[in-house]
Backbone as CSV, one residue per row, in Angstrom:
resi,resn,N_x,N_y,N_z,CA_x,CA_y,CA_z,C_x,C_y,C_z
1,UNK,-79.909,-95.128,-51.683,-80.575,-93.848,-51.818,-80.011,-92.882,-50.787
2,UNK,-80.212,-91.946,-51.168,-79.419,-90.549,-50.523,-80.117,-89.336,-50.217
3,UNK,-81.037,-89.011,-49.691,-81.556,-88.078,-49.936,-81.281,-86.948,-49.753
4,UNK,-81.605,-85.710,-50.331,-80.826,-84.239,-50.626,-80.952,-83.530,-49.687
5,UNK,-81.091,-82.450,-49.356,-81.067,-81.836,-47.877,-82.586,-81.303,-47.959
6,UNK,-82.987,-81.065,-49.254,-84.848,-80.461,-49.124,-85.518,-81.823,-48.866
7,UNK,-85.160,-82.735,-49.430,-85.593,-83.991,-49.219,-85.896,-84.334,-47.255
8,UNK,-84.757,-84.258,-46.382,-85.258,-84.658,-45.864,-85.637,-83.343,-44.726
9,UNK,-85.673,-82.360,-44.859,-86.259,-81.319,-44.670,-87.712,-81.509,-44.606
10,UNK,-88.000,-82.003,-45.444,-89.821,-82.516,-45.958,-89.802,-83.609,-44.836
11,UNK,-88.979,-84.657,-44.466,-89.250,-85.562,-44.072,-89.621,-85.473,-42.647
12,UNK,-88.630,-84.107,-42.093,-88.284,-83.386,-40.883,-90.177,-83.070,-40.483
13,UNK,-90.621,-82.375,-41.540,-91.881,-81.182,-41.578,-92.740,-82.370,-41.621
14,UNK,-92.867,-83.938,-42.401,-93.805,-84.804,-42.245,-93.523,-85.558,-40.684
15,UNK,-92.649,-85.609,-40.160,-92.264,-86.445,-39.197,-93.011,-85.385,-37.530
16,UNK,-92.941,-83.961,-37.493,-93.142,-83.199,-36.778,-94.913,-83.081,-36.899
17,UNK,-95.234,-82.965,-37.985,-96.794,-82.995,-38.055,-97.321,-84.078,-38.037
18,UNK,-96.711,-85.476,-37.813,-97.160,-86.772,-37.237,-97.032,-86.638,-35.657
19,UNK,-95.937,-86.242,-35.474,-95.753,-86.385,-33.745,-96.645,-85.125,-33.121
20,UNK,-96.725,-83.816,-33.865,-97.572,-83.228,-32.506,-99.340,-83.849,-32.613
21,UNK,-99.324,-83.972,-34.002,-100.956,-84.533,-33.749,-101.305,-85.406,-33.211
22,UNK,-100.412,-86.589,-33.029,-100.665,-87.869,-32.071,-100.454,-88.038,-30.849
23,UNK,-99.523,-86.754,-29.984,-98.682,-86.427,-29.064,-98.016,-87.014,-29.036
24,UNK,-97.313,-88.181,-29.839,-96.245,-88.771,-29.495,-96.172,-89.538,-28.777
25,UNK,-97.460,-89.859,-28.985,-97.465,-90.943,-27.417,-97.792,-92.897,-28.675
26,UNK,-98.668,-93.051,-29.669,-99.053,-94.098,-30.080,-97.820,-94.384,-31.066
27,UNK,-97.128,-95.151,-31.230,-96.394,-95.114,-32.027,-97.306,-95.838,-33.724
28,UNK,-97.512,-96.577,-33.389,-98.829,-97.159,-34.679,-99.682,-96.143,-35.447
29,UNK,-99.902,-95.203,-34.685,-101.002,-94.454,-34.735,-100.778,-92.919,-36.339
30,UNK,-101.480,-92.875,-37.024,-101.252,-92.137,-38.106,-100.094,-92.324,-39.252
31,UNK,-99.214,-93.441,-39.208,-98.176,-94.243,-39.905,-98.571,-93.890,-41.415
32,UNK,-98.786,-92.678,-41.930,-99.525,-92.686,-43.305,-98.418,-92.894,-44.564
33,UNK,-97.204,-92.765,-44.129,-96.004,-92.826,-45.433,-95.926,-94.232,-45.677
34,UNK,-95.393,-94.466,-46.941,-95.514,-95.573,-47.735,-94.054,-95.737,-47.500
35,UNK,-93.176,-95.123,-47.181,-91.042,-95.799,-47.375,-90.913,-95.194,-46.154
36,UNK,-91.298,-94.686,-45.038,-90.727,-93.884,-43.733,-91.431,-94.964,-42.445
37,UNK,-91.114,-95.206,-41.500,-91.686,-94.967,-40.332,-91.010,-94.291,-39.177
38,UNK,-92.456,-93.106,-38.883,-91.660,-92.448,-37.580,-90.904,-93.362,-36.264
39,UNK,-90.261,-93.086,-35.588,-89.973,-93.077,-33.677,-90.166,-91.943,-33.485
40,UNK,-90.668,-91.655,-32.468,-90.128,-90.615,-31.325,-88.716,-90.591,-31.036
41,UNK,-88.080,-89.890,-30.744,-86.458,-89.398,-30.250,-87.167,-89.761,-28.726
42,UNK,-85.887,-89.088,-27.629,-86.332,-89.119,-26.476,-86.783,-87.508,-25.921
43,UNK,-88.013,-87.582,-25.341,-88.395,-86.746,-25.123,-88.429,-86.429,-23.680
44,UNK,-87.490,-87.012,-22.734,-87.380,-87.218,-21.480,-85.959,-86.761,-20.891
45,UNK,-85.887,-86.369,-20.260,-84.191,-86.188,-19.585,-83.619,-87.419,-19.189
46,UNK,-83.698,-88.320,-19.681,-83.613,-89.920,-19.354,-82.503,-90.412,-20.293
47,UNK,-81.549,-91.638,-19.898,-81.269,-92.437,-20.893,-81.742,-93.294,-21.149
48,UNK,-82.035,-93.959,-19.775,-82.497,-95.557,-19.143,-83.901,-95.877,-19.985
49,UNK,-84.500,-94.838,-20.854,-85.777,-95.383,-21.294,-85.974,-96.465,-22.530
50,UNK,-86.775,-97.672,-22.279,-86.823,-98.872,-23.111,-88.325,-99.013,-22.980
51,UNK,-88.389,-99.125,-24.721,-89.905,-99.036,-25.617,-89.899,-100.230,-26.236
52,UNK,-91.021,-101.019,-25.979,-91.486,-102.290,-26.530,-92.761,-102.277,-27.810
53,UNK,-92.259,-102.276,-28.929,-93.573,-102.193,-29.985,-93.246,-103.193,-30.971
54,UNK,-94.737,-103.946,-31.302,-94.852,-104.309,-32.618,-95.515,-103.354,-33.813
55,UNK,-94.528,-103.512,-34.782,-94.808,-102.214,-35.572,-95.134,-102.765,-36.858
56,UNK,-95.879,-102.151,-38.022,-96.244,-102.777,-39.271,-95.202,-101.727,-39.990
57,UNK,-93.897,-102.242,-40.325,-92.944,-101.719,-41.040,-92.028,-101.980,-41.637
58,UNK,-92.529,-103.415,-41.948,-91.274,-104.410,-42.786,-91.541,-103.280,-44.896
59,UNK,-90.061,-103.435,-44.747,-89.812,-102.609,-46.259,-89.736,-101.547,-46.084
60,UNK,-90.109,-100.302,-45.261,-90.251,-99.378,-44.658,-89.121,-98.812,-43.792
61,UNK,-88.222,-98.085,-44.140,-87.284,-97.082,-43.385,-87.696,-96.099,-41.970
62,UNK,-87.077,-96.266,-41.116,-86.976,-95.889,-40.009,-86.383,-94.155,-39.801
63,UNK,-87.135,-93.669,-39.970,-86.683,-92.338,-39.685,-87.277,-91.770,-38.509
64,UNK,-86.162,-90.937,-37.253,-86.262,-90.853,-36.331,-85.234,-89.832,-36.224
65,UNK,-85.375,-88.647,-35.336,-84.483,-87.518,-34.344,-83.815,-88.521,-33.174
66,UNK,-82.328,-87.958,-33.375,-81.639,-88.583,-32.316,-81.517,-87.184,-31.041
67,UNK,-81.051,-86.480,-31.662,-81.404,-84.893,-30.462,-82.107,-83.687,-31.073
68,UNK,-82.826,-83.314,-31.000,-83.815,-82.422,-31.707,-84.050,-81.219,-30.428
69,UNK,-84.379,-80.022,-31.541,-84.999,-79.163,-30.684,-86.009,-78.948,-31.946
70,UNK,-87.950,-78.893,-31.115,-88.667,-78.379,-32.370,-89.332,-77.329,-30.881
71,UNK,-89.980,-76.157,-31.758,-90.640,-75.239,-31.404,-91.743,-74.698,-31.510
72,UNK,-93.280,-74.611,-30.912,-94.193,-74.326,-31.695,-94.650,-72.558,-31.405
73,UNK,-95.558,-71.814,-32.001,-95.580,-70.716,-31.282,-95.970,-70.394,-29.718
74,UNK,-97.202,-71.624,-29.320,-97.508,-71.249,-28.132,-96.457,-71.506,-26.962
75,UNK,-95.557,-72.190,-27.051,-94.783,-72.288,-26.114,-93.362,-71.439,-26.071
76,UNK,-93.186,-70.038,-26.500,-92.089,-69.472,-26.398,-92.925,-68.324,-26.313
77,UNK,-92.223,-67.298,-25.536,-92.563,-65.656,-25.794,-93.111,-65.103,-27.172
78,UNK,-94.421,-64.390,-27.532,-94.364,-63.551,-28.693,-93.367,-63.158,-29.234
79,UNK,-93.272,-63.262,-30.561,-92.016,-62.715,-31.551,-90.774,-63.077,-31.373
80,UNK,-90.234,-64.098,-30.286,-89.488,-64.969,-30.725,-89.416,-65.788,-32.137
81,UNK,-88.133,-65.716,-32.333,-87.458,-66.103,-33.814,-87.399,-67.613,-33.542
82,UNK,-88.285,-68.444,-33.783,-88.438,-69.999,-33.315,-87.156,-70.719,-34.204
83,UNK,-87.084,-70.465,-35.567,-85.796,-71.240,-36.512,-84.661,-71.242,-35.768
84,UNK,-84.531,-69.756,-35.309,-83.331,-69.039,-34.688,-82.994,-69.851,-32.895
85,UNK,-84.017,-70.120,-32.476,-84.066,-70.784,-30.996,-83.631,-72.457,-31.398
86,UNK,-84.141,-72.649,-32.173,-84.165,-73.955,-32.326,-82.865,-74.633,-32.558
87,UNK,-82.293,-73.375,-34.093,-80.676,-73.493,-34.152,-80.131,-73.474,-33.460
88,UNK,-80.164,-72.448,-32.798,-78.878,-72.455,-30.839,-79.456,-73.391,-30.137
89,UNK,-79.966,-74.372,-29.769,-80.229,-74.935,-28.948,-79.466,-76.490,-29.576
90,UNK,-79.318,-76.149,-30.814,-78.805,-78.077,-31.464,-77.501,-77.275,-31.520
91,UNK,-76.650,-75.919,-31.906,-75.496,-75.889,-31.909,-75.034,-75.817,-30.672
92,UNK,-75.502,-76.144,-29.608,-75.063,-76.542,-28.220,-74.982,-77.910,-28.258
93,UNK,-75.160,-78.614,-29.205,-74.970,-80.469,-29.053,-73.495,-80.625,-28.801
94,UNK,-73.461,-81.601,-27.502,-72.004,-81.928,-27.275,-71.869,-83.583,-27.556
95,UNK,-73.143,-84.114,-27.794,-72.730,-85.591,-28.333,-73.907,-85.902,-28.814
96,UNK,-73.712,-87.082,-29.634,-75.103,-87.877,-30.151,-74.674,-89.561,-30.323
97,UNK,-74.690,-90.106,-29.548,-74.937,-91.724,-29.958,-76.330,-91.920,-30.774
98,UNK,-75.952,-93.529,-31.812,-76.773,-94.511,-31.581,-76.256,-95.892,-31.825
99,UNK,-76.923,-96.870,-31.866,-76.656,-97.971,-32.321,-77.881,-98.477,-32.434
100,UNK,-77.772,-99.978,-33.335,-78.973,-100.709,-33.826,-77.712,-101.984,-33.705
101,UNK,-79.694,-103.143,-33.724,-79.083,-104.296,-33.846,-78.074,-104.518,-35.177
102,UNK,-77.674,-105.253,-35.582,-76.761,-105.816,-36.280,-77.607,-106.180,-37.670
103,UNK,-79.166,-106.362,-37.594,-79.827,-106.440,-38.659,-80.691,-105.439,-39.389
104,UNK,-80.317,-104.227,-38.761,-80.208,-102.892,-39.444,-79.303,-101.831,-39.699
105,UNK,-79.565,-101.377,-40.808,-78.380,-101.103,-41.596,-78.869,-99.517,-41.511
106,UNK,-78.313,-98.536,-40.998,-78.119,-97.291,-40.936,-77.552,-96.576,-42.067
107,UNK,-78.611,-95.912,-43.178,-78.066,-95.284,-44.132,-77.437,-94.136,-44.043
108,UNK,-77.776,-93.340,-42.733,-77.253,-92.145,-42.727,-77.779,-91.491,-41.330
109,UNK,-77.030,-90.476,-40.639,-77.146,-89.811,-39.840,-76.525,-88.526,-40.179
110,UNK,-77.810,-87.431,-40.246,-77.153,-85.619,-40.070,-78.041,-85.125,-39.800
111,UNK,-77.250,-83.546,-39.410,-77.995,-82.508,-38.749,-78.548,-82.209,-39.934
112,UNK,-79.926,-81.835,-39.756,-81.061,-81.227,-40.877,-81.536,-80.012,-39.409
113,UNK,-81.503,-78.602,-40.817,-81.944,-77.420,-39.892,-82.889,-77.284,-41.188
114,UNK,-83.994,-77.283,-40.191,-85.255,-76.807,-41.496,-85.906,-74.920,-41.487
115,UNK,-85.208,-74.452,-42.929,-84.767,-73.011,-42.585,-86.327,-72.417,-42.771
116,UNK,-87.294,-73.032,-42.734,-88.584,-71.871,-42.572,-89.507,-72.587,-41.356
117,UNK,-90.595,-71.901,-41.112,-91.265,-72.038,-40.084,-92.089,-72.880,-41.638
118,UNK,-93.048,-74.359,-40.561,-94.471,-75.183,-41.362,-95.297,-75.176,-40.457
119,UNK,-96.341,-75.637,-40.545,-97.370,-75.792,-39.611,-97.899,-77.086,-39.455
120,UNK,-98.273,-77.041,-37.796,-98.388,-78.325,-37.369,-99.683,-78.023,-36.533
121,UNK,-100.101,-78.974,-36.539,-101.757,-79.393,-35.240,-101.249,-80.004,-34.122
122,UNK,-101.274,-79.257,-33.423,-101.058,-79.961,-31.812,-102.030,-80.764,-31.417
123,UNK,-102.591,-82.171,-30.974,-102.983,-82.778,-30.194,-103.546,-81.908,-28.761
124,UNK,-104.931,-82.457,-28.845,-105.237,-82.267,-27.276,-105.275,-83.276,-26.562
125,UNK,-104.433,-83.559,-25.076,-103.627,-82.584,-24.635,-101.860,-82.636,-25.850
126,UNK,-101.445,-81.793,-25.671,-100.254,-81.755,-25.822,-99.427,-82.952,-25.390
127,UNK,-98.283,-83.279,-26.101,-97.179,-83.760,-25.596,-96.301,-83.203,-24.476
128,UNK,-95.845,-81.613,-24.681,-95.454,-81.029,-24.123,-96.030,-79.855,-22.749
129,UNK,-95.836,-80.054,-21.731,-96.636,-79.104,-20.773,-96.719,-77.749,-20.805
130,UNK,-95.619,-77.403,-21.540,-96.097,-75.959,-22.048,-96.237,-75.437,-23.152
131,UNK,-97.116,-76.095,-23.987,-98.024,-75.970,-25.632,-99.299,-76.135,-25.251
132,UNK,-99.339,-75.306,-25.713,-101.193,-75.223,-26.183,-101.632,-76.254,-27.485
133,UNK,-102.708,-76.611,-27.343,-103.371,-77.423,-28.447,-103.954,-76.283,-29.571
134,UNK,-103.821,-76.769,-30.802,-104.274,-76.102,-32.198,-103.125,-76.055,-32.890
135,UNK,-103.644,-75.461,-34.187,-102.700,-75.092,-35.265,-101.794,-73.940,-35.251
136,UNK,-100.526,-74.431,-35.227,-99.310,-73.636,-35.101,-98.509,-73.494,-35.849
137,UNK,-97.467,-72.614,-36.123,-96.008,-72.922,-36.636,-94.901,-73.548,-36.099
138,UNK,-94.742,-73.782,-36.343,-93.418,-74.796,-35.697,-91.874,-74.607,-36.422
139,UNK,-90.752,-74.928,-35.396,-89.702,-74.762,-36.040,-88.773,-76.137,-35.776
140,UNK,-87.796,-76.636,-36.458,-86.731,-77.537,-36.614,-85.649,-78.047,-36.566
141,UNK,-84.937,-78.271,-35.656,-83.355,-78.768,-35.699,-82.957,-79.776,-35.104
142,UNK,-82.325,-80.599,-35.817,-81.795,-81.707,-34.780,-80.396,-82.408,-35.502
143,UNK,-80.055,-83.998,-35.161,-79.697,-84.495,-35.478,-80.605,-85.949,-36.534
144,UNK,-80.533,-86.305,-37.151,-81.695,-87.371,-37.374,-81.224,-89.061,-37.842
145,UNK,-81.309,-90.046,-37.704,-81.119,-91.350,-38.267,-82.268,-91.994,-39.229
146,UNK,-81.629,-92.391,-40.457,-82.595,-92.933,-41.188,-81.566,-94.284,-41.734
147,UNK,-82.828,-95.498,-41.537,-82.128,-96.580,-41.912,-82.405,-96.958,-43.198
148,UNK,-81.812,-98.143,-43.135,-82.355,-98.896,-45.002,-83.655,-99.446,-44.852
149,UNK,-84.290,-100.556,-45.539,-85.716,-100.594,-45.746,-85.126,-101.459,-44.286
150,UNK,-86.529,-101.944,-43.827,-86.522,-103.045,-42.401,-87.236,-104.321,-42.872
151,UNK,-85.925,-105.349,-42.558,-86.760,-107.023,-42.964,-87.732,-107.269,-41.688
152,UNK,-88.813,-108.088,-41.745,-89.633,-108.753,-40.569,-88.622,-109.236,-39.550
153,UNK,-89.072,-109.335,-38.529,-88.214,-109.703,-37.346,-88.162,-108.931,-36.086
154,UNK,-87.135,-109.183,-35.230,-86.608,-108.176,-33.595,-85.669,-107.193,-34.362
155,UNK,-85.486,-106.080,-34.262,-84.657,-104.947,-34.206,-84.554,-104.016,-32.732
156,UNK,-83.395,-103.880,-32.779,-83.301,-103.033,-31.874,-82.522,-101.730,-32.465
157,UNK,-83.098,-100.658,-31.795,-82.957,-99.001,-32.120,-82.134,-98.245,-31.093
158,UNK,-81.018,-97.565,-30.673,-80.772,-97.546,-29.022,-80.154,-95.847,-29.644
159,UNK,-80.852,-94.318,-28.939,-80.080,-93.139,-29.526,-80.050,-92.435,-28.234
160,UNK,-78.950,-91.528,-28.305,-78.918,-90.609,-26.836,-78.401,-89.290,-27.755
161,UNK,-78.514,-88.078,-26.587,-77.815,-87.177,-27.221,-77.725,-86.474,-25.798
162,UNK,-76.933,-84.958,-25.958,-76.509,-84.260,-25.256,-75.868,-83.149,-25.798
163,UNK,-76.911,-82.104,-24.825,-76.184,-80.119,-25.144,-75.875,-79.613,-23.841
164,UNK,-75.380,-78.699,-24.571,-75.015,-78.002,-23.323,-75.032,-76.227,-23.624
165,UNK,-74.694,-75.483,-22.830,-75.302,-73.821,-22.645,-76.304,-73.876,-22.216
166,UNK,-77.484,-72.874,-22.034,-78.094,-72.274,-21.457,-79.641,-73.646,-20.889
167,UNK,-79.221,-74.790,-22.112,-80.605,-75.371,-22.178,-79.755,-76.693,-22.189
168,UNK,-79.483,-76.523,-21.345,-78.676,-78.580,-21.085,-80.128,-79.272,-21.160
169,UNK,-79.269,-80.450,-22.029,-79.903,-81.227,-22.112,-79.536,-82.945,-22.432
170,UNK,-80.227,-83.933,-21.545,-79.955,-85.194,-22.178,-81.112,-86.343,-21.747
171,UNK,-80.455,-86.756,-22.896,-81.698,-87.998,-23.171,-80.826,-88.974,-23.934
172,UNK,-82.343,-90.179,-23.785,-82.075,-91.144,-24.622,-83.178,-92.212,-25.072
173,UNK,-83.327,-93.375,-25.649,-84.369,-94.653,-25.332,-84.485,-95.128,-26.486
174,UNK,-84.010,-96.840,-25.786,-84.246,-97.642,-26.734,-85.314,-98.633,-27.388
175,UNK,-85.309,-98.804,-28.220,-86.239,-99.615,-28.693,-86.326,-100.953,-29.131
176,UNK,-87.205,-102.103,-28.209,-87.424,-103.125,-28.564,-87.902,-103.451,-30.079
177,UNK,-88.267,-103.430,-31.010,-89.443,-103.405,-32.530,-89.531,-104.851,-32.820
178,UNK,-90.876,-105.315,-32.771,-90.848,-106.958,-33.559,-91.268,-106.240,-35.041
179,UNK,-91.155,-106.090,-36.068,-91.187,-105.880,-37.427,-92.339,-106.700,-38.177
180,UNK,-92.875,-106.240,-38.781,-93.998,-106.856,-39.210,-94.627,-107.011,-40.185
């Protein structure tokens, strides 16, 4: 399977309104798709970060941001063009790793720019220290990895990325997963 660019555009807009409502912090937590499961990307200036979860996601595809920029309204200046911020901030990407264990099979990795503003529920508190909690618009860009379905078992997930201009940035973190 292949999915089209609105396709995972949607997936982008379901994956963003899972993570701000949960803050991104439970990974278990709101898992409502029947063929997807979220990760978090890294949301840290870190590489060194390693995540230990048992997850209920055997048959279930792994979709996850390897470098992302998302945007909501409360955290940028009024009338900032959030699509527009979001774009310059991923066309500053100067690299993107990942790798997986050997018993997952990586269907695909690309940049998805999701060209309208959706709306998302922020979590109280926030993930981020400078968002406000409530219902917002939000904007989209990154790089993203989506694997094939996932058999039961250990997998490992491992993604970094890196920009550069005005908003350097790098990260990374891998993931332990017992599959389930």
């Amino acid at each position: 399977m292949n999915p089209q660019q609105p396709e995972w555009e949607k997936m982008c807009e379901d994956y963003w309104k899972w993570f701000y409502s949960n803050a991104g912090k439970l990974v278990s937590t709101g898992q409502n798709n029947s063929d997807l499961f979220f990760l978090p990307g890294a949301v840290d200036r870190k590489k060194d970060i390693v995540k230990e979860h048992t997850i209920q996601a055997q048959g279930k595809r792994i979709f996850m941001p390897v470098i992302f920029c998302s945007f909501v309204d409360s955290e940028v200046p009024k009338g900032t063009d959030l699509v527009g911020a979001a774009n310059k901030d991923i066309d500053a990407t100067r690299s993107i790793k990942f790798d997986t264990s050997d018993s997952i099979i990586v269907e695909e990795v690309r940049r998805v720019r999701v060209p309208k503003l959706f709306e998302v529920e922020v979590a109280d508190p926030p993930v981020f220290e400078n968002t406000k909690s409530g219902k917002q618009m939000a904007s989209s860009d990154g790089y993203w990895l989506l694997t094939k379905p996932l058999d039961a078992g250990h997998h490992i997930v491992s993604i970094s990325g890196e920009t550069k201009e005005d908003n350097q940035w790098s990260g990374g973190v891998k993931y332990n997963l017992e599959v389930i």
